[in-house]
C-alpha positions as CSV (number, residue, x, y, z in Angstrom):
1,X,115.5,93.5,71.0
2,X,113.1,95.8,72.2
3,X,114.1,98.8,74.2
4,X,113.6,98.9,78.1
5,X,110.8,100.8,79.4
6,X,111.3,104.0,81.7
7,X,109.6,105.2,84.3
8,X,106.6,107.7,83.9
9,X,108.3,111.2,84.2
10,X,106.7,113.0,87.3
11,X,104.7,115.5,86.2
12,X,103.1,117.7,89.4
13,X,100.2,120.1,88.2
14,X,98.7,117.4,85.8
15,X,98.7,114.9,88.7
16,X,96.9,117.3,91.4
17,X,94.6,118.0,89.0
18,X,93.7,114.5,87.8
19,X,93.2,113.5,92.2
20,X,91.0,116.6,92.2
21,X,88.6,115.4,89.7
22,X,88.7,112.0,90.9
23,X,87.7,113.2,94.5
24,X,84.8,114.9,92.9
25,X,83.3,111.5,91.3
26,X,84.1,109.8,94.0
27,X,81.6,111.8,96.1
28,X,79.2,111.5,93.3
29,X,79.7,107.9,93.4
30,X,79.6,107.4,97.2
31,X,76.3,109.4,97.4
32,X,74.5,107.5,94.7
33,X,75.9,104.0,96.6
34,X,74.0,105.4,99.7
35,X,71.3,106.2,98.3
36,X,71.0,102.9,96.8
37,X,71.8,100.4,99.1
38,X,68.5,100.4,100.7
39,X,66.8,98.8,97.7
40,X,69.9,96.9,95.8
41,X,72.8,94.6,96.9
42,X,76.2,95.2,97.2
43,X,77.4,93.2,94.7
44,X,74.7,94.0,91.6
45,X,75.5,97.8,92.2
46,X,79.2,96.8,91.9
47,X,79.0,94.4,88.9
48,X,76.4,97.0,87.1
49,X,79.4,100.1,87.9
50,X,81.7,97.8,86.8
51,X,80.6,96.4,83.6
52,X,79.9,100.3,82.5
53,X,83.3,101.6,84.0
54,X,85.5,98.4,82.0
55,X,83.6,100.1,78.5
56,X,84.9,103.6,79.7
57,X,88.2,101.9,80.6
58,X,88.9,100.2,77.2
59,X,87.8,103.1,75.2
60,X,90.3,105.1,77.1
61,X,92.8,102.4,76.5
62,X,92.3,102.5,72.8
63,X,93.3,106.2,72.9
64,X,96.5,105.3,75.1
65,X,98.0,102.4,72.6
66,X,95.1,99.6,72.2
67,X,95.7,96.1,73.8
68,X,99.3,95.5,73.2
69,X,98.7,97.9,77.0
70,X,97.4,94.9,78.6
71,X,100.4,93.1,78.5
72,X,102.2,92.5,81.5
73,X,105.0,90.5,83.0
74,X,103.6,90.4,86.6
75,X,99.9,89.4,86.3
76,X,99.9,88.5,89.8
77,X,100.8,92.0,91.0
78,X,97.8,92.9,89.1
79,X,95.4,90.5,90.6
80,X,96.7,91.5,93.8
81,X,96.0,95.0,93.8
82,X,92.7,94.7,92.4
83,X,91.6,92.2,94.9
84,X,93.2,95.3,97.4
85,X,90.9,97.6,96.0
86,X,87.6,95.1,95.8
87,X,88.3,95.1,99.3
88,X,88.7,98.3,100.2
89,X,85.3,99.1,98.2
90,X,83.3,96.1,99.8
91,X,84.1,97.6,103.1
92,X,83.9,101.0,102.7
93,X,80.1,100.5,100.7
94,X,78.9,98.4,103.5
95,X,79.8,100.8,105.9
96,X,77.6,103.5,103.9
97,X,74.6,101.5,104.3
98,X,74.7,102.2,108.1
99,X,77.0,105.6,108.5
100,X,76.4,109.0,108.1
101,X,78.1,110.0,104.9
102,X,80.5,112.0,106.4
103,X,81.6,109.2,109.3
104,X,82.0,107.3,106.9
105,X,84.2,109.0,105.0
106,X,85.8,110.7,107.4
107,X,87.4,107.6,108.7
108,X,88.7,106.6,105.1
109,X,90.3,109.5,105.3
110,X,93.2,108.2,107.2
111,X,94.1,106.1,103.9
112,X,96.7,109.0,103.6
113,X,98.8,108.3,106.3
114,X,98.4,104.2,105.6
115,X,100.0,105.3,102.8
116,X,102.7,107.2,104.3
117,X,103.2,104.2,106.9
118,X,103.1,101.4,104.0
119,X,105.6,103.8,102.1
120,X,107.8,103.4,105.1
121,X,107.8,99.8,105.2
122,X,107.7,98.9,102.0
123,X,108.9,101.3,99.9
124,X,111.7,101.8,102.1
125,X,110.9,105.3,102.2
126,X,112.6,107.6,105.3
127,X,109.8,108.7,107.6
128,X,111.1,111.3,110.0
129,X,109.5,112.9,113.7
130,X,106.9,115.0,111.4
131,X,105.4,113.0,109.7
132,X,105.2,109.8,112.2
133,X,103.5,112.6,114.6
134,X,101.5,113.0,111.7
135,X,100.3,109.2,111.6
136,X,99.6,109.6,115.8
137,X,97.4,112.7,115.4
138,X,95.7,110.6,112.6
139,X,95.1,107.8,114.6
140,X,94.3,109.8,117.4
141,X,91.2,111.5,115.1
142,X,89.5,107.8,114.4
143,X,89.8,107.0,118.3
144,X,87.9,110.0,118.9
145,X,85.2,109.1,116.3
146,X,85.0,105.1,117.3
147,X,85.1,106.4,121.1
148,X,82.7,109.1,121.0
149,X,80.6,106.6,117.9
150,X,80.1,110.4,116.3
151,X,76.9,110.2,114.0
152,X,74.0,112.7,113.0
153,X,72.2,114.0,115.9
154,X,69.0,112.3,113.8
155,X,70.6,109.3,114.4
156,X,67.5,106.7,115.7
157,X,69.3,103.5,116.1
158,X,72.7,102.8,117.7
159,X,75.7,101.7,115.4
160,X,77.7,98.6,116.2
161,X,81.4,99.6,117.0
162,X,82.4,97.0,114.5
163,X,80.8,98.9,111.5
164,X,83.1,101.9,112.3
165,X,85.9,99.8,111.7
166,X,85.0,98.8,108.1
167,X,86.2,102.4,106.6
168,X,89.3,101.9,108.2
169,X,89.7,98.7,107.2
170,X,88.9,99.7,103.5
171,X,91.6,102.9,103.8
172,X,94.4,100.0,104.8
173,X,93.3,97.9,101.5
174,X,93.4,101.3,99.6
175,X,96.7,102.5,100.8
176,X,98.1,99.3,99.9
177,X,97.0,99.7,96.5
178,X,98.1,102.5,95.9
179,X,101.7,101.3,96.9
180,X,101.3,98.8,94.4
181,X,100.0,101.5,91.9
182,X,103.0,103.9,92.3
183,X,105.3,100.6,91.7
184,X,103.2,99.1,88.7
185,X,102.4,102.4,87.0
186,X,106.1,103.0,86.2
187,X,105.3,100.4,83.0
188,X,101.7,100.4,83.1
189,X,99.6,102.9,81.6
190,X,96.8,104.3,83.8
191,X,93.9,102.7,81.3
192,X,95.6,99.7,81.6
193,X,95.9,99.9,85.4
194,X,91.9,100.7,85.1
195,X,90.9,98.0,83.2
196,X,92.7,95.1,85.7
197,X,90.6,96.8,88.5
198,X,87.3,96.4,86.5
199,X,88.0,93.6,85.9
200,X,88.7,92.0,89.0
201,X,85.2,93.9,90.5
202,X,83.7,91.8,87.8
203,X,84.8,88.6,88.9
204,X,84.2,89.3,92.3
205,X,80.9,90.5,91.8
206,X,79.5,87.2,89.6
207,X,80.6,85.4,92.6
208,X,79.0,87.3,95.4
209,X,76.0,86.4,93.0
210,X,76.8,83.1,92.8
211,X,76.9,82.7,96.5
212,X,74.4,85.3,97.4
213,X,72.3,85.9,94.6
214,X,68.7,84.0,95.5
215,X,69.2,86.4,98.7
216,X,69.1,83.3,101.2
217,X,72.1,84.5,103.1
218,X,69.8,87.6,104.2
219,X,67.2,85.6,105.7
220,X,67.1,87.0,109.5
221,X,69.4,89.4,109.0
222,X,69.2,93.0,110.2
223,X,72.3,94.7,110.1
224,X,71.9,97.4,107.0
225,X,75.7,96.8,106.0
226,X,75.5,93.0,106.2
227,X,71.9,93.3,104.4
228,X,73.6,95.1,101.8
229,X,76.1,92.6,101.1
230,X,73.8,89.8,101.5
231,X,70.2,91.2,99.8
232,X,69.1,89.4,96.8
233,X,69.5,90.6,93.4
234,X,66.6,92.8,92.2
235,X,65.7,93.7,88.9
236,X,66.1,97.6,88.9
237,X,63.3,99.9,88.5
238,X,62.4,103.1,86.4
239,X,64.9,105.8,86.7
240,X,67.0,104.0,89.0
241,X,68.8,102.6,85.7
242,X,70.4,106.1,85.1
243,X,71.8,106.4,88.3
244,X,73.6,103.0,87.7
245,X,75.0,104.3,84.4
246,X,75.9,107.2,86.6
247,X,78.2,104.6,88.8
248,X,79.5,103.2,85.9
249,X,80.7,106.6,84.9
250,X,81.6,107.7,87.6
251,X,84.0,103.9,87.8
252,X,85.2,104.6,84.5
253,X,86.2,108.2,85.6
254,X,88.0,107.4,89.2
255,X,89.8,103.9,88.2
256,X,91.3,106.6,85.3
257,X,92.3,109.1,87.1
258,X,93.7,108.0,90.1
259,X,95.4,105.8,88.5
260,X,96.8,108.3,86.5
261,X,97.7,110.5,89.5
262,X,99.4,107.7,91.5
263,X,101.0,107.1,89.0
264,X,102.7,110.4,87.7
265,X,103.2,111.8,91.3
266,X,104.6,110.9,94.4
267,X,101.9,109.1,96.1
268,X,102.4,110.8,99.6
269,X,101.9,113.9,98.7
270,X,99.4,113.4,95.7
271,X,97.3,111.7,98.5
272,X,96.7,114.8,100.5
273,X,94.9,116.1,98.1
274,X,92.6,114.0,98.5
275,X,90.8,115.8,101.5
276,X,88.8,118.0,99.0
277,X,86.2,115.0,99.5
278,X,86.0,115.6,103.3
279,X,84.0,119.0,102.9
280,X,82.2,117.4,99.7
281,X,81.0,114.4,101.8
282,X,79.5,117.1,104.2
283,X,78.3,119.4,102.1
284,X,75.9,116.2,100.6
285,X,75.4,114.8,103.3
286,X,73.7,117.6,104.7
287,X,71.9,118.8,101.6
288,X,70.7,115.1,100.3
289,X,70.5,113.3,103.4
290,X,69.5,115.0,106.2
291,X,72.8,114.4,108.1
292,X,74.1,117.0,111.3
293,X,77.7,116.5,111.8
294,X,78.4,115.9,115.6
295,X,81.6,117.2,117.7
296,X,83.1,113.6,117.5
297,X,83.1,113.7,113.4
298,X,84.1,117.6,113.4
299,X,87.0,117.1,116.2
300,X,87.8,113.4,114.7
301,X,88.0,114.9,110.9
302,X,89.7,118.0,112.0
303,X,92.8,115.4,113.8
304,X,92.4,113.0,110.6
305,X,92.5,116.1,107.9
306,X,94.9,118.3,110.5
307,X,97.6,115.2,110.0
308,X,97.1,114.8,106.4
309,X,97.9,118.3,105.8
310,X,100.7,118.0,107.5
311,X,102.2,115.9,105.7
312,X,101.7,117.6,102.9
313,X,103.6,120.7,103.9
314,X,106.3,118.7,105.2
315,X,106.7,117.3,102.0
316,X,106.8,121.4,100.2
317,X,109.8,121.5,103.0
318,X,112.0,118.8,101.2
319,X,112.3,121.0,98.2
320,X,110.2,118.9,95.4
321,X,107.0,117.7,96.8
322,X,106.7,115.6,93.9
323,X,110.0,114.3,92.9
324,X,110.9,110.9,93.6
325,X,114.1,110.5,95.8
326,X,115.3,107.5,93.3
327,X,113.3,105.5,90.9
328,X,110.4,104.7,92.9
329,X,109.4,106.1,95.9
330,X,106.2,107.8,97.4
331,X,105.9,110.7,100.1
């Protein structure tokens, strides 16, 4: 009879350091998206990233234990979270095709405090004054960027208030898969967890072309973001072949490593960390794309970012900012 699994022992430094470096790729992989979704559509950029992140993820796997990994006893769970996270990409990519980099970005950034909320309710973890004033001052941020539509003072046409939704929109998908990641990950390895997600963007991604592929959805349409999703597929060009294995990389990289940090820290807390993209999303956005942050995004981000932290250091307050209370359990 074979012995019963335990959960993944917490392990604090290892974790922050792992959500570090996957904040890091992710802003690689955001800015190449951006950069690309004038010429490409959505869904050849995703199956491309995909198809070169699943080889990263199974060679990764072989060094965690091989394909015996794969084996599950909730395969729907699975599907489930990485139809979450297919989500949570479709939306925020789309969005990237018409934002600023930093808008959009900033607005994803209240994916922390989804967190914290889904904790709450599903997790059945106790969320006290702090940190639901936390969630208000977050929310608070993204009505001051939706209100004020923040953008780049270069900004030449007006933005539809609906396409500021879609990063918020992808930060609830997100938040609710990492939920499910914290919960899986306690018998899942992180490659494992890795190569579902690929996997599911794979499937996904044939059918968009299925659907979309001869680009006759597009036909009279204008919006960038639904232009992206819709375009037809394109043979890519010259050197625009090594920035797709750079998003296939990059995949390879973030579906590890995130995974990995969900799963070996509590998710609360691990998710503040996060932020480091915030100033990296600036940073490129003014130096490859010509972006000048606005008082909306500053004053939005500093509310969205202010609340995060807070959480944060209300979870240093509670003695182990990583420790579970029981067996699973997130910030």
């Amino acid at each position: 009879m074979s012995p019963v699994p335990r959960p993944t022992a917490q392990t604090p430094t290892l974790a922050i350091f792992l959500i570090v470096s996957g904040m890091v790729f992710v802003t690689i992989n955001d800015s190449v998206f951006k950069f690309l979704a004038g010429a490409y559509p959505l869904y050849q950029l995703v199956f491309i990233r995909s198809l070169i992140g699943m080889l990263c993820s199974l060679l990764i796997l072989q060094w965690e234990g091989g394909w015996a990994e794969l084996e599950t006893p909730t395969p729907g769970l699975h599907l489930v979270r990485g139809l979450l996270v297919v989500l949570a990409n479709m939306m925020f990519f789309s969005a990237l095709a018409t934002l600023p980099l930093a808008n959009a970005v900033a607005l994803f950034f209240i994916a922390p405090l989804f967190i914290t909320l889904f904790s709450a309710l599903f997790l059945h973890e106790q969320v006290g004054f702090w940190r639901l004033l936390a969630i208000v001052v977050g929310f608070a941020g993204v009505l001051v960027m939706l209100l004020g539509k923040g953008g780049v003072s270069s900004a030449a046409e007006p933005v539809a208030y609906w396409v500021y939704a879609l990063p918020v929109g992808a930060a609830a998908a997100y938040a609710a898969m990492q939920v499910m990641t914290r919960k899986l990950g306690v018998y899942t390895k992180a490659s494992a967890l890795a190569v579902y997600i690929q996997g599911v963007f794979l499937l996904v991604s044939i059918g968009f072309y299925w659907f979309a592929g001869d680009g006759h959805l597009a036909v009279g349409v204008e919006n960038k973001s639904l232009l992206f999703l819709l375009r037809e597929w394109v043979w890519p060009q010259g050197n625009d072949w090594w920035l797709l294995l750079l998003l296939g990389i990059c995949s390879g990289i973030v579906g590890y490593t995130l995974s990995a940090a969900y799963k070996l820290g509590n998710a609360a807390t691990i998710s503040s960390y996060e932020y480091v993209a915030l100033p990296m999303a600036f940073l490129v956005g003014w130096l490859v794309f010509d972006e000048v942050l606005t008082w909306p995004v500053i004053m939005g981000s500093g509310l969205i970012a202010g609340a995060g932290i807070m959480v944060f250091y209300r979870e240093r307050q509670r003695q182990s900012p990583m420790a579970p209370r029981r067996a699973l359990r997130r910030g």
